[in-house]
PLY file of the C-alpha trace (Angstrom):
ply
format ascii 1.0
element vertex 360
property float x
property float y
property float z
element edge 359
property int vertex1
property int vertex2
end_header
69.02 127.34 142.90
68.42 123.99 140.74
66.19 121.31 142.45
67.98 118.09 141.91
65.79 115.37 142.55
67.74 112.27 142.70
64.15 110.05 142.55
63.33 111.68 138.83
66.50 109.71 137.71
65.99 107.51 134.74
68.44 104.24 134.01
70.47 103.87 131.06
69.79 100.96 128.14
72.55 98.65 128.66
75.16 98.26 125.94
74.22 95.61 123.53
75.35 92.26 123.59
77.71 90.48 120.80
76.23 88.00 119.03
77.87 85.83 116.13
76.18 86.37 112.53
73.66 83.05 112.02
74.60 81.57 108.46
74.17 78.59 106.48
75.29 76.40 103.44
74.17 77.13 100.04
70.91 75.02 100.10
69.71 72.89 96.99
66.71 73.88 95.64
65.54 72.95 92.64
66.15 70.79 89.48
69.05 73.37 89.59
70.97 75.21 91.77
73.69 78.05 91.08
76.58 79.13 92.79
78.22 82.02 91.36
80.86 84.33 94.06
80.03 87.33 94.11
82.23 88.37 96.75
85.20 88.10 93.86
86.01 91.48 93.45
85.84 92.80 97.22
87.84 89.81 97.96
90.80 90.65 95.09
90.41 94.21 96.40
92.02 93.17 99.63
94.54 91.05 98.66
95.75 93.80 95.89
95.03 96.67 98.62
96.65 95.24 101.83
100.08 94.44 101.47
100.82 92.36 104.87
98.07 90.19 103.45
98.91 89.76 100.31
102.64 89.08 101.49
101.05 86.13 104.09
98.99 84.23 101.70
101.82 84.52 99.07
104.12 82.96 101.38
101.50 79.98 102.25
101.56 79.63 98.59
105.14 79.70 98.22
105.56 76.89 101.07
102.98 74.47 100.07
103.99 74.16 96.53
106.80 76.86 96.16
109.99 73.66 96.42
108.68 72.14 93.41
107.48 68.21 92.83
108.68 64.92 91.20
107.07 62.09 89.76
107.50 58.52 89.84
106.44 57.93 86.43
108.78 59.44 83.36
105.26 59.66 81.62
103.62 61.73 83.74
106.79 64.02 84.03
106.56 64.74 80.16
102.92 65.61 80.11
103.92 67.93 82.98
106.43 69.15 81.19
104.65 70.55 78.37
102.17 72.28 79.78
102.32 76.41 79.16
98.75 78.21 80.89
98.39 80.61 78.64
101.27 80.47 76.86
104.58 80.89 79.02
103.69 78.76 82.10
104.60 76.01 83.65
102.88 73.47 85.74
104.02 74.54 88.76
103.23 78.20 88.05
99.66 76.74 87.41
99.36 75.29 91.21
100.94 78.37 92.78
98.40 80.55 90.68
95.75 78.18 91.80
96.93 78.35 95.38
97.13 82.05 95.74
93.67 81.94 94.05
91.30 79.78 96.01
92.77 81.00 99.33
91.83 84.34 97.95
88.34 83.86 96.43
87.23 80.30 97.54
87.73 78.40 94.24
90.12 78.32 91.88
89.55 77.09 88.06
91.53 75.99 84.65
90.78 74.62 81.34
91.43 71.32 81.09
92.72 70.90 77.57
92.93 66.78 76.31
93.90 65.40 72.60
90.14 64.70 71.51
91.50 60.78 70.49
93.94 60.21 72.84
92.61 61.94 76.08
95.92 62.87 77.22
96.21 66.11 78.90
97.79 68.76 76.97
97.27 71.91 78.54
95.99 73.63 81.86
94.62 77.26 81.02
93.65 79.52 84.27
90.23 80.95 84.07
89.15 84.39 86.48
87.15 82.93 89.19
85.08 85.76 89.06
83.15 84.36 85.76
83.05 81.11 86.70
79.19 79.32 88.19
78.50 75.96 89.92
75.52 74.11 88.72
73.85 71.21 91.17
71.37 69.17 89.86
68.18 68.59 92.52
70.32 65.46 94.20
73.05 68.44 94.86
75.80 67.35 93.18
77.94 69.15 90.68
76.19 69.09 86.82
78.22 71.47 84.91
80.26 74.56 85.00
79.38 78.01 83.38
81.90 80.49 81.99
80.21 84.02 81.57
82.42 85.92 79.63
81.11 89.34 77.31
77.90 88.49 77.98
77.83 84.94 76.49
77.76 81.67 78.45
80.83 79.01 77.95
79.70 75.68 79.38
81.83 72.54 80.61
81.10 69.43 81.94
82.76 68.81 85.05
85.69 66.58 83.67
86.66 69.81 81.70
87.82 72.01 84.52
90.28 71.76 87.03
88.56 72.90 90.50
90.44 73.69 93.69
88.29 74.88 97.03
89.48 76.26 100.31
88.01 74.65 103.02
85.03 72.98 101.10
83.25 72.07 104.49
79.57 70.52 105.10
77.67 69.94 101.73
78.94 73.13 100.12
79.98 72.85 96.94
82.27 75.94 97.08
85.23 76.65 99.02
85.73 79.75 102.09
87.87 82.46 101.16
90.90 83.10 103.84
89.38 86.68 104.06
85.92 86.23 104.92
86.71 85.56 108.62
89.17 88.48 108.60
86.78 91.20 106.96
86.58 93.16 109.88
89.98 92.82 110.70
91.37 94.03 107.47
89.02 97.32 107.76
90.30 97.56 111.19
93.87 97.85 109.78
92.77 99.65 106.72
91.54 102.53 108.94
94.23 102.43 111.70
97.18 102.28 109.14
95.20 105.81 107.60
94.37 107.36 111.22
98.45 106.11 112.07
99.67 108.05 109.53
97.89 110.91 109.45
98.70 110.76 113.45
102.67 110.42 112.47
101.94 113.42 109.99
100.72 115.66 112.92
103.78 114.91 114.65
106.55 116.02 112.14
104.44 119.06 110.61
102.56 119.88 114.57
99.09 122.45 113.67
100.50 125.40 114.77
97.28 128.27 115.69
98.73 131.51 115.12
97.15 135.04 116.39
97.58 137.99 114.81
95.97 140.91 116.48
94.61 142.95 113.50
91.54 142.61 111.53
93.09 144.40 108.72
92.95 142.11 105.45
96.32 142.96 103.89
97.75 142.63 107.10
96.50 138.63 107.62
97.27 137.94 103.94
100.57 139.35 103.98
101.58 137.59 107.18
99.72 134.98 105.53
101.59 134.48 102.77
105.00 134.57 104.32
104.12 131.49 106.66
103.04 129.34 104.04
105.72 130.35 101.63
108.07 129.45 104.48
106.30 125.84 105.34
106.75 124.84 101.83
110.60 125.76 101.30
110.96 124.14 104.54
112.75 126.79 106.26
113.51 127.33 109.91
113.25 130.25 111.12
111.05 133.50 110.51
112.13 137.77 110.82
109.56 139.69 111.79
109.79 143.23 113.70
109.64 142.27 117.49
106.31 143.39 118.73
104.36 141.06 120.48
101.00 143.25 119.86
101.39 141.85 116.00
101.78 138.00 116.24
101.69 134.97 118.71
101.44 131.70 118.05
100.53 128.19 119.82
102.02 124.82 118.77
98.81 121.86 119.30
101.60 118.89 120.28
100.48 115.70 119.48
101.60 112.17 121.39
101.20 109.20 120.12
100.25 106.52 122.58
101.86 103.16 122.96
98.38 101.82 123.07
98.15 102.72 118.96
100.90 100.91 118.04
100.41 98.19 120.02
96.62 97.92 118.52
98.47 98.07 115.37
100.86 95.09 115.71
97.79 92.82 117.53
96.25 93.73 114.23
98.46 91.96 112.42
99.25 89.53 114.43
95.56 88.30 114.36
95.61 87.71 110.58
98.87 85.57 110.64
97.14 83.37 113.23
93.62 82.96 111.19
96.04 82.18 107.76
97.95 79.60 109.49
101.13 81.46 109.40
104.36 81.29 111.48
105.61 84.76 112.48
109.15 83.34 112.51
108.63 83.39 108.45
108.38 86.75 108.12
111.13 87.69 111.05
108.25 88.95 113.31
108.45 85.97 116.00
107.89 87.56 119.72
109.41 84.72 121.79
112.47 82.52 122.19
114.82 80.89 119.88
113.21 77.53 121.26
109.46 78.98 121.19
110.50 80.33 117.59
110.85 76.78 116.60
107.86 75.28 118.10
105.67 77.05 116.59
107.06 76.74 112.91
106.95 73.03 114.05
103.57 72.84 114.94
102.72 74.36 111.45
104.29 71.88 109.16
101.11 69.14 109.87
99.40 72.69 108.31
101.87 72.43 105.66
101.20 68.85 104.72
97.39 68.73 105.37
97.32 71.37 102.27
99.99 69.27 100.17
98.06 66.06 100.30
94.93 68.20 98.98
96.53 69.27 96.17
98.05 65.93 95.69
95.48 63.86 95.83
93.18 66.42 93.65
95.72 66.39 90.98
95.39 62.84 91.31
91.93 62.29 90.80
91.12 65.22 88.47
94.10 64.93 85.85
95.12 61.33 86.48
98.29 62.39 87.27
100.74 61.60 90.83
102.87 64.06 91.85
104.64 64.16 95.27
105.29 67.83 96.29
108.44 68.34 98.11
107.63 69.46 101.51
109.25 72.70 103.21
112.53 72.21 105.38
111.08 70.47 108.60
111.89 71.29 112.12
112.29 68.25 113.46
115.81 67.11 113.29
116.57 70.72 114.92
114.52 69.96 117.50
115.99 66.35 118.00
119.11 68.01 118.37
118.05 70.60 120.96
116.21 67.61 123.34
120.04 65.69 122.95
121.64 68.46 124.14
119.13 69.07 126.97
119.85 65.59 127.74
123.16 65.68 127.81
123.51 69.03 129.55
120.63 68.23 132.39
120.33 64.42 132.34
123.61 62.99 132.79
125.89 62.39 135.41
121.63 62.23 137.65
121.19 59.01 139.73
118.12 58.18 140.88
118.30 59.07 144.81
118.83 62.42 143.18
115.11 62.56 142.63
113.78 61.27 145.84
112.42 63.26 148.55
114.41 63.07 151.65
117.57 61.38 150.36
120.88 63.15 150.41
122.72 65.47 152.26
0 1
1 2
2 3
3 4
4 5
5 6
6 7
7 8
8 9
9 10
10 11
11 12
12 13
13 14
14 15
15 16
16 17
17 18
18 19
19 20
20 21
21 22
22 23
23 24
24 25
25 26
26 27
27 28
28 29
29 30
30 31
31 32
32 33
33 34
34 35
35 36
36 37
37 38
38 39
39 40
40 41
41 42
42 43
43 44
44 45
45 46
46 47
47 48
48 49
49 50
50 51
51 52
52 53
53 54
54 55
55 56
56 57
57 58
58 59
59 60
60 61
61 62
62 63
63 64
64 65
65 66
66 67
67 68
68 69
69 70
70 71
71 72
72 73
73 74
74 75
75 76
76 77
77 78
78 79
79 80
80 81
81 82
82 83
83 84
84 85
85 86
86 87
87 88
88 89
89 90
90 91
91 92
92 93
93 94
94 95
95 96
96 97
97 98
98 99
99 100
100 101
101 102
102 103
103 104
104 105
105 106
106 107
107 108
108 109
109 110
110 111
111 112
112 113
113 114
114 115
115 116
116 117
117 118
118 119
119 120
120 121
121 122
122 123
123 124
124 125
125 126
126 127
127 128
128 129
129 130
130 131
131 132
132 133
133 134
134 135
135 136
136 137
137 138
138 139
139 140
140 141
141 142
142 143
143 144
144 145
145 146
146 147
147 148
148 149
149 150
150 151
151 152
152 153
153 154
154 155
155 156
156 157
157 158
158 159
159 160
160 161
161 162
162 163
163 164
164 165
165 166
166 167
167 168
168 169
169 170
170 171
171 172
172 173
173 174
174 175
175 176
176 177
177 178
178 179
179 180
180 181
181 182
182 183
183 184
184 185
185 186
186 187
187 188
188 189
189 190
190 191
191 192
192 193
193 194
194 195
195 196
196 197
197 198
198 199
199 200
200 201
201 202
202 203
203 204
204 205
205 206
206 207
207 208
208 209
209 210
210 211
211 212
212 213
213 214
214 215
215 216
216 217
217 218
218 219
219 220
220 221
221 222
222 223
223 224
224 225
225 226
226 227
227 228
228 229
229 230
230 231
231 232
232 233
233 234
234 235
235 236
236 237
237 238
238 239
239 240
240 241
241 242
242 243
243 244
244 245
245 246
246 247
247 248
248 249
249 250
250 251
251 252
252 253
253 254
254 255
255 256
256 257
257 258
258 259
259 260
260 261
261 262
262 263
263 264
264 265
265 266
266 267
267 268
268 269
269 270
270 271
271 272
272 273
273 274
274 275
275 276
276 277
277 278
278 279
279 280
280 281
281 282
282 283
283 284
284 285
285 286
286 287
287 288
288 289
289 290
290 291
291 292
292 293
293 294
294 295
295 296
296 297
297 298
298 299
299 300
300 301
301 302
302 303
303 304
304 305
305 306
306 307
307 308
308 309
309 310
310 311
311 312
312 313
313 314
314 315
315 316
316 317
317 318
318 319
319 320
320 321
321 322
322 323
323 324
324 325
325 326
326 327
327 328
328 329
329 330
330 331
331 332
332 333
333 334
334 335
335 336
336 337
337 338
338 339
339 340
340 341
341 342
342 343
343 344
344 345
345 346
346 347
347 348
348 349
349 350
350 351
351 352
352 353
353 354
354 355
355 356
356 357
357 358
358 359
């Protein structure tokens, strides 16, 4: 009989703790210092890869400069006008490109093309933020830019390149992607969305174990073979001599839990929230028709902080005003909705109504 001994018991490590990651600003150092992202590619991977995100930070494009502008000078309407990107744009196809862009991969960049006597601006042509390098002098601030293209280095002085960040915060010269904070999120969709459907695929074609009671070979391939040419023609049903000493079989049924899908959609969910984004945009809006509303309300101050960037950069980079129209607001809705309130709750109140111990 085993001796258990209860006093040769040993304790477990605990689990370890969560910690957050320590990180800090690019530092100067140097009569130079470089920035260059190397993060470009991983972060155009998942934009291009995962569609819900892609879809999100298109629409936060599409809201902050999607409705167009106007200008209050004629002159600077013209210049607008005539810009073309590389060749078939417009000027508002530049700023959504730009928009998409440094959301995406912290910084976005274009040519700033002037007539050499005139210095008016005469083009705007996008560059791929993955070539494109910061240079800080030892004071850190911004010296030049550096194009590395085939090999061979394109510089520009800093008045030759119009430079949008994301969140340029502290004394970083660079902007923060939208998908650095979600990096483990995405890969924790990534994988579920694969495990989900390879789930879902269990459940429409179940692993069936089947036992055949012979360990002759032709026998198994034979039997063999008329399974599998009956899984792929999709038939139903199988005729085989009725003897139970030949063939059995055992269907492995698989149920999904309510938990998976519900870790799916809390997925999701969390990326909307880090973007910025109303779920009542995409139709996805888990609440009332009055909570629905509140919370695109409390997004348009979003909406505006990240017009007035753009504005004012266009502003002090091109020398240009523009006034970008702003999306529908809320507000008069919700005007409407407290009237009613009023009228439906307020009205016809007096003010012993209110008071303890008055009334009948």
């Amino acid at each position: 009989m085993t001796n258990l001994n209860l006093n040769s018991g040993v304790s477990l490590a605990n689990p370890t703790d969560m910690s957050a990651p320590s990180k800090d600003t690019d530092i100067v150092n140097g009569e130079e210092t470089e920035y260059f992202n190397g993060d470009w590619t991983k972060q155009w991977g998942y934009f291009n890869e995962h569609p819900e995100l892609k879809s999100a930070i298109l629409m936060k494009a599409i809201w902050n400069v999607g409705k167009g502008y106007t200008c209050k000078n004629p002159r600077d309407e013209v210049i607008l006008d005539l810009i073309i990107g590389t060749g078939k744009s417009t000027f508002l196809d530049i700023l959504f490109n730009m928009e998409v862009t440094r959301r995406v991969g912290r910084d976005a960049y274009c040519e700033i093309i002037r007539d050499e006597k005139s210095g008016m601006l005469l083009n705007l042509k996008p560059i791929n933020t993955g070539t494109m390098k910061h240079v800080y002098d030892k004071k850190g601030m911004l010296k030049r830019y550096e194009q590395l293209v085939n090999g061979k280095t394109i510089k520009f002085e800093p008045n030759e390149i119009f430079h949008l960040s994301n969140n340029m915060l502290v004394d970083q010269g660079r902007g923060i992607s939208d998908i650095e904070s979600l990096d483990k999120t995405l890969l924790a969709e990534l994988e579920s969305f694969a495990d989900t459907k390879e789930l879902m695929k269990r459940v429409t074609r179940p692993f069936i174990i089947f036992k055949i009671k012979s360990s002759d070979t032709t026998t198994i391939n034979a039997i063999d073979a008329k399974i599998t040419d009956i899984m792929n023609k999709n038939k139903s049903a199988m005729l085989i001599p009725d003897d139970e000493n030949i063939i059995s079989y055992e269907v492995v049924q698989i149920n999904p839990s309510q938990l998976i899908f519900a870790w799916r959609n809390e997925i999701s969910n969390r990326f909307y929230r880090a973007l910025g984004m109303p779920l009542i945009i995409f139709g996805a809006a888990n609440s009332t028709e009055s909570g629905s509303k509140m919370e695109y309300f409390a997004h348009e101050q979003v909406f505006e902080h990240d017009q007035k960037y753009i504005e004012s950069q266009v502003k002090r980079q091109l020398g240009i005003t523009i006034d970008l129209i702003p999306p529908t607001s809320m507000a008069p809705a919700l005007a409407q909705d407290t009237m009613k309130d009023g009228m439906t709750q307020g009205i016809g109140m007096q003010p012993n109504d209110t008071q303890a111990g008055v009334g009948e």
